[in-house]
Structure formats: C-alpha cells, structure tokens
N, C-alpha and C positions, 0 to 999 in steps of 0.2 A: 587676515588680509583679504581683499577684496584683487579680482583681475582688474586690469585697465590698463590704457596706450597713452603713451607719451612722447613726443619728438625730443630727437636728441641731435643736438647739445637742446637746442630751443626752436620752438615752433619757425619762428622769424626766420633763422638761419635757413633750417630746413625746405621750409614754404614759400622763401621770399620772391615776389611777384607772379606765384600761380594763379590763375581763372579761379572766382570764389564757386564756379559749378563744378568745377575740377575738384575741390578740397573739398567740396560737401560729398562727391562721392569717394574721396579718400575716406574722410570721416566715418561714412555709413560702411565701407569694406573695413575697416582697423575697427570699429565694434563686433564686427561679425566675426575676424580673427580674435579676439578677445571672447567671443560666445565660446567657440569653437576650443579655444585654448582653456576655459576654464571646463570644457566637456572629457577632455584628454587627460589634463594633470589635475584630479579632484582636489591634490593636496598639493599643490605647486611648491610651498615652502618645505615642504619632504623630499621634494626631487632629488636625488641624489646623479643624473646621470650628466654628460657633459655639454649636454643643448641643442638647439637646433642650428643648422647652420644659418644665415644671411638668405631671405627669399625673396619672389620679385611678386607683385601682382599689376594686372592687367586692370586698368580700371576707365570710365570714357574719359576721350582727353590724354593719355598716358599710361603711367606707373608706377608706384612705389616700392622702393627696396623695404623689409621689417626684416625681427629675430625675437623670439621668443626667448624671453627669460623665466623658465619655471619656478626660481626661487624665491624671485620676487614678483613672483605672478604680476608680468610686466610683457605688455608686447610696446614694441622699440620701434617707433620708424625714423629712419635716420635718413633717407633720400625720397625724396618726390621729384621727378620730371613729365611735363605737359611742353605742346609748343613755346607757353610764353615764360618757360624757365630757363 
C-alpha cells in the first residue's frame, strides 16, 4: 500500500462551495499530513494500536477537521470550513 488522503463520504459533500485558494491550501496541508504520516507508521498496515483521535488544522481562509487511519495508511478529511461554507 501506498499513503494518501481522501474526503469522506465525497469530495463534493465535504468541499461543497469552498474558495478554490481555500482547497488548494487544503490540498497542499492533507499531503504534508500524508508525508508526515507515512514518516510515523513505516508500516501502517501493521498498526495494531487504536488511532488517532479526529484533529483540526488551521489553514488560510479556515480549517479542516482529518484522522488518521494507520491500517490503511489513509488520512481522512471529513469537514472543511472557510467563510463561504
């Protein structure tokens, strides 16, 4: 397996009418937790322990909620808020 991010349920839902300079620095932060995360769990599908909690990050524009899933070396973002959401 390879690390990488994904919105959950769906982008669409997730994203739907943010600023596209808002989402591109979503974007660039949810790869750098994805760097970051495959630097921690080298073997993400090994993990055995019970996860991370739900976090928040500060990005221009807003914030996104994520959660790291080690086993399927997956980082999760499930909420975005900027003014035009």
């Amino acid at each position: 397996m390879s690390w990488s991010w994904e919105y959950l349920p769906s982008e669409e839902y997730v994203t739907g009418g943010a600023p596209a300079e808002f989402l591109a620095a979503v974007h660039g932060k949810a790869d750098e937790l994805v760097r970051a995360a495959e630097a921690l769990y080298l073997d993400g599908t090994a993990y055995e322990g019970a996860g991370e909690p739900m976090q928040y990050v500060d990005v221009a524009g807003g914030f996104f909620a994520y959660y790291v899933v080690p086993r399927l070396e997956l980082v999760v973002l499930c909420q975005v808020t900027s003014p035009m959401t």
